[in-house]
Each structure stands twice: as structure tokens, then as C-alpha cells.
C-alpha positions in Angstrom: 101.5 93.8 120.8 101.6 97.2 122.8 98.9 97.3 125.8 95.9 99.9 124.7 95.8 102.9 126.6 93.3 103.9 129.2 89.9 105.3 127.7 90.0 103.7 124.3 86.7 102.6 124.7 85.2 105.4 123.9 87.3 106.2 120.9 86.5 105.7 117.4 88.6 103.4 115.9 91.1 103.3 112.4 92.6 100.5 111.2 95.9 101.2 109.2 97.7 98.8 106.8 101.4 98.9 106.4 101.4 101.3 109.0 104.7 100.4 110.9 107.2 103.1 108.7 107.0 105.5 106.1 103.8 107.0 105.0 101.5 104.7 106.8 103.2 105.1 110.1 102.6 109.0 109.7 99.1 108.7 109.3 98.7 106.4 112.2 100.5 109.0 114.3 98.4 111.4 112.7 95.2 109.6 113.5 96.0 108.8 117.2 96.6 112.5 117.5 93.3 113.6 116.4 91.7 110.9 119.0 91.7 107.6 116.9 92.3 104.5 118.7 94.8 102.8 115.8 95.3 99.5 115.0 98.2 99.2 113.1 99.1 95.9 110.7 102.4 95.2 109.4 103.7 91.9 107.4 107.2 92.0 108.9 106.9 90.8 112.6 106.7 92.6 115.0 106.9 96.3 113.5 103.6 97.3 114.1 103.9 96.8 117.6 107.5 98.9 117.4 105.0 101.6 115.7 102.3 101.3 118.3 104.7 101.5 120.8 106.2 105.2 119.5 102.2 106.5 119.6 101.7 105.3 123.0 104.9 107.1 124.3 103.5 110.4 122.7 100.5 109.5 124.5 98.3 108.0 121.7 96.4 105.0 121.4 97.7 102.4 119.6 98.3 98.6 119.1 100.0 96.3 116.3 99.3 93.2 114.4 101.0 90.9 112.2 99.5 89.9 108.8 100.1 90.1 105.0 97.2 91.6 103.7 97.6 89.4 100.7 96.3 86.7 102.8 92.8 87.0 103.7 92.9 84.8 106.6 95.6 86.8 108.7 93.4 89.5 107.8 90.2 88.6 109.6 92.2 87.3 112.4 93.6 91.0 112.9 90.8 92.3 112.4 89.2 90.0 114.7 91.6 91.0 117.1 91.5 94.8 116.6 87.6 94.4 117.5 88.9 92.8 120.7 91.1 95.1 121.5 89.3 98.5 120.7 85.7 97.9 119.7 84.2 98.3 116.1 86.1 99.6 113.2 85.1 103.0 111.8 88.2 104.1 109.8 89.6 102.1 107.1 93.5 103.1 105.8 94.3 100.6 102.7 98.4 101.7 102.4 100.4 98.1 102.5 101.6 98.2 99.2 105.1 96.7 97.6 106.8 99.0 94.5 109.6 97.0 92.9 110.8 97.7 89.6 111.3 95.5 86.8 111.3 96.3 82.9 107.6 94.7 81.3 109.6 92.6 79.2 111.5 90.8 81.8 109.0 90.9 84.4 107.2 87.6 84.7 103.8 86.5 85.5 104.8 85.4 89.1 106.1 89.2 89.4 102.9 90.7 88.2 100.2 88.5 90.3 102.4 89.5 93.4 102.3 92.5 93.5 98.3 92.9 92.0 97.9 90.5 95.0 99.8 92.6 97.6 98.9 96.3 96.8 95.1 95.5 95.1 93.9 92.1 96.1 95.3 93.4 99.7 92.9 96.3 100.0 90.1 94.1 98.9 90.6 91.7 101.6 91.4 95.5 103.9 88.0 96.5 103.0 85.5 93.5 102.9 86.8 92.3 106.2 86.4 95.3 108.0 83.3 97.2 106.1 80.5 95.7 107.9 81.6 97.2 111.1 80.8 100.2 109.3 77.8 99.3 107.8 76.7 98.4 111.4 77.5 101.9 112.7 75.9 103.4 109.7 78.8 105.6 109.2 82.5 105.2 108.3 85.5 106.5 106.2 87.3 104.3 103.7 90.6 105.6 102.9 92.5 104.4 99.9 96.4 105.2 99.0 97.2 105.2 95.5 100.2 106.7 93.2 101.0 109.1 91.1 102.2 106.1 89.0 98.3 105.4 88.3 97.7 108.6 87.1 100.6 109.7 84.7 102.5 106.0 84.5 106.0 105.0 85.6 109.0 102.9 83.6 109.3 99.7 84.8 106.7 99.6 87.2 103.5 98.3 85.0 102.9 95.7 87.7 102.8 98.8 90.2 101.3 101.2 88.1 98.3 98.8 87.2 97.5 97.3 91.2 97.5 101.5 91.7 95.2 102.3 89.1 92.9 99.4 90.0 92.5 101.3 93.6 91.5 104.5 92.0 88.2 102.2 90.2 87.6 100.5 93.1 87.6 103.6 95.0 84.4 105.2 92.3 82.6 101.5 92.8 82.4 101.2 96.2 82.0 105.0 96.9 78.5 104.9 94.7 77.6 101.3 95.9 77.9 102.1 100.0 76.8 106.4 99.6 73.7 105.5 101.1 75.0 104.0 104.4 76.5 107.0 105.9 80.4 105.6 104.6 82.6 107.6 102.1 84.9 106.2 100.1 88.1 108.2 98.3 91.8 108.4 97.8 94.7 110.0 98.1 97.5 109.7 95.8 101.0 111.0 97.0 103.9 111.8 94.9 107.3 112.4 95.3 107.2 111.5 99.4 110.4 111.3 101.5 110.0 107.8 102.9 112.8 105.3 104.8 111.9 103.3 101.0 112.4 106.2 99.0 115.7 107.1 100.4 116.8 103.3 100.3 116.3 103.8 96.1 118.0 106.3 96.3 121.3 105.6 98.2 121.0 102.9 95.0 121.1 105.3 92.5 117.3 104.1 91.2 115.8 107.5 91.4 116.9 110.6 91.6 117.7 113.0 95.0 115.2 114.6 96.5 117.1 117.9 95.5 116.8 117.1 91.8 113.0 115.9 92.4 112.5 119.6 93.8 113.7 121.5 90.7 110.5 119.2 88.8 107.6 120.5 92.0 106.1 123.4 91.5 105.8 123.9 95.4 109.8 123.3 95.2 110.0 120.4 97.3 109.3 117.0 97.8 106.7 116.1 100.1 106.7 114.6 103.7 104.5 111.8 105.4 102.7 114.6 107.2 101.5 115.9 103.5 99.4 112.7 103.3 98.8 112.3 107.1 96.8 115.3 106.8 95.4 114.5 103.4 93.7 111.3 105.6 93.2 113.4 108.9 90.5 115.5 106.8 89.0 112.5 105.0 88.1 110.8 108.2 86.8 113.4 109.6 82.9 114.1 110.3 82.8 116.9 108.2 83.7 115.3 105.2 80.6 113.3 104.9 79.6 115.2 101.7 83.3 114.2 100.3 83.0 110.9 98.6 84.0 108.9 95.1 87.5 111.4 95.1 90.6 111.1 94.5 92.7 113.8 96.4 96.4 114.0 95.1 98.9 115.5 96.9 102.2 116.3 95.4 103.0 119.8 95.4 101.5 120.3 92.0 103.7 118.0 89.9 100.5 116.7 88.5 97.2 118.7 87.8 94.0 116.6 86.3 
């Protein structure tokens, strides 16, 4: 775990799942930068700490934690920990997700529950363990990260599609059952993102280059980490307190509803 910097005491604090690459890891560095002490969790160990350790350089605040956020006990124990560490959370970012493919006739029930478990049943256990923190503070941001895939489908990812689309519900139920305790709830859905996962599908031929992608965006390209960073930057902030219940897609207009 990286050493927390100087001062972080007095920062607000925003926990980040699956923040150690890709998306997640630009919003942490996103988050520090605007004055966030972050406490980024990874499964694989020891890569939030590597994360943590690249915001500190740049002069953030940051520290990393193991845990699958399938399993609720490693959950509470980093949270536990990210209390330690930094004080009470006040930012939740519900990213750790899992996006394999499979065909819904092959795909079998082990298949399905892992992933529901990893990308849905992981943000419950996200949210319920850190929420009263922000009940106790009487204010908060709950941040979700959905898909595309929720919104317009995706071939052979029904397992994905379904654990995404399940966010975007939970988001509306929770936003309406905490409004009155000064916490917002809402998500962002990214499409079409650049990420070390992304490229990895491609190099196998899965999807298509991001070249191809860009002829399909009406902005005419595909989108960066830093698209949804700042998607999550304005969420959290203060001023958003009227913002609450939405789902805020960002994907270069590929998808309008």
C-alpha cells in the first residue's frame, strides 16, 4: 500500500473500484486532481497500490487495496481500512466490472452468476458498505459506471448487458430512497472507450479498430478515460447537489435517448 500524503486529513475522500487501469484508474487520477484523497481497490494484487503510487508521484493523494468486490467481506475490510487511512468516505465510484463474451446459448449458469456477481452484486456490496459514512456526513456522491451495452444491447454479452442494466435501476432506487440525506445518486455510461482492455480485444480481432469505431461516432472518434473522468469529476462535485436519479452517457453521440 502507498504511504498517504501529507494533509489528507482534511480532504474529502473517494473510494474507487477497479481503479488500478483503464477507466477507473483515470478517474482516480482525475479525482486526486481536483483534491480527493483516493482510495483505490483492485482484485489483482497489488495494482492498486502501482495506481496509487503514479498519483502520488504527480503529487496526489492516494493509496491501494486488494479486494474482489464480489466478496463482501474484503470489501468492509478495505473499506475499514480506507477509514483508517483517510477518514470517512464521501465519494463512492462503483467501476470493477468483468466484460467477457460468450454466445447465450453456450454460456452457462456458472458464467452468468459470475459476472451478475462481479459487476452488480459488486456495486451492492461497493455501496452498502460505504453509504453510511455518508449518511453520517449528511452529504455524499454515489457514482455508478454502466454501459452502453445496457442501453442499446450487445451480441454475446447478455450476462454483461443484464449486471449493466441492473446498475442503471439500482441507480433510480437508491437516488429516490437517500434524496433526502443530502447524497445523489447517478451514472455514467461510457461507450466506445480506448482502454488497455479494449485494445487487448482488439489485437484479437473481437472488435473492431478504433479507426473503424470512429467512422460509427458522430463526434468522429472514440472516447478517452478522461471523457468519463470528467463525466465523474462534475458529479462529485458540490454543485451538483440538484443532479440526482441520472444517467449521464458519454459516447460522442453514438447513442441519443
Amino acid at each position: 500500500m502507498t504511504p498517504p500524503s501529507e494533509g489528507f486529513t482534511t480532504r474529502r475522500v473517494a473510494v474507487v473500484t477497479g481503479g488500478a487501469a483503464g477507466i477507473g484508474l483515470a478517474i482516480a487520477q482525475r479525482l486526486a486532481r481536483d483534491g480527493f484523497a483516493v482510495g483505490i481497490i483492485g482484485r489483482t494484487p497489488g495494482t492498486a497500490a502501482l495506481a496509487a503510487n503514479s498519483i502520488v508521484a504527480d503529487g496526489g493523494v492516494a493509496r491501494g487495496y486488494d479486494a474482489d468486490v464480489s466478496d463482501r467481506a474484503q470489501v468492509d475490510a478495505a473499506m475499514a481500512e480506507i477509514r483508517e487511512d483517510f477518514g470517512p468516505v464521501g465519494v463512492i465510484v462503483a467501476n470493477a466490472a468483468m466484460a467477457p463474451q460468450r454466445a447465450f446459448l453456450d454460456m452457462t449458469l456458472d458464467e452468468w452468476n459470475m459476472i451478475l456477481e462481479i459487476n452488480l452484486t459488486g456495486t451492492f456490496n461497493t455501496v452498502q458498505s460505504a453509504l453510511p459514512d455518508l449518511i453520517e456526513q449528511g452529504w455524499g456522491r454515489v457514482i455508478l459506471i454502466s454501459s452502453s451495452s445496457a442501453q442499446r444491447g450487445a451480441p454475446n454479452m447478455a450476462h454483461y448487458a443484464a449486471s449493466k442494466g441492473g446498475q442503471l435501476a439500482l441507480t433510480k432506487a437508491l437516488a429516490v430512497e437517500f434524496a433526502r440525506t443530502g447524497i445523489t445518486v447517478n451514472t455514467v455510461v461510457p461507450s466506445s472507450i480506448d482502454t488497455p482492455s479494449v485494445e487487448k480485444k482488439r489485437a484479437e480481432g473481437k472488435i473492431p479498430s478504433a479507426e473503424d469505431m470512429a467512422k460509427y461516432i458522430p463526434v468522429g472518434r472514440t472516447g478517452r478515460g478522461a471523457d468519463i473522468a470528467g463525466a465523474v469529476s462534475y458529479l462529485a462535485a458540490d454543485e451538483t447537489s440538484f443532479v440526482t436519479g441520472q444517467t449521464i452517457s458519454v459516447n460522442g453521440g453514438s447513442f441519443i435517448g
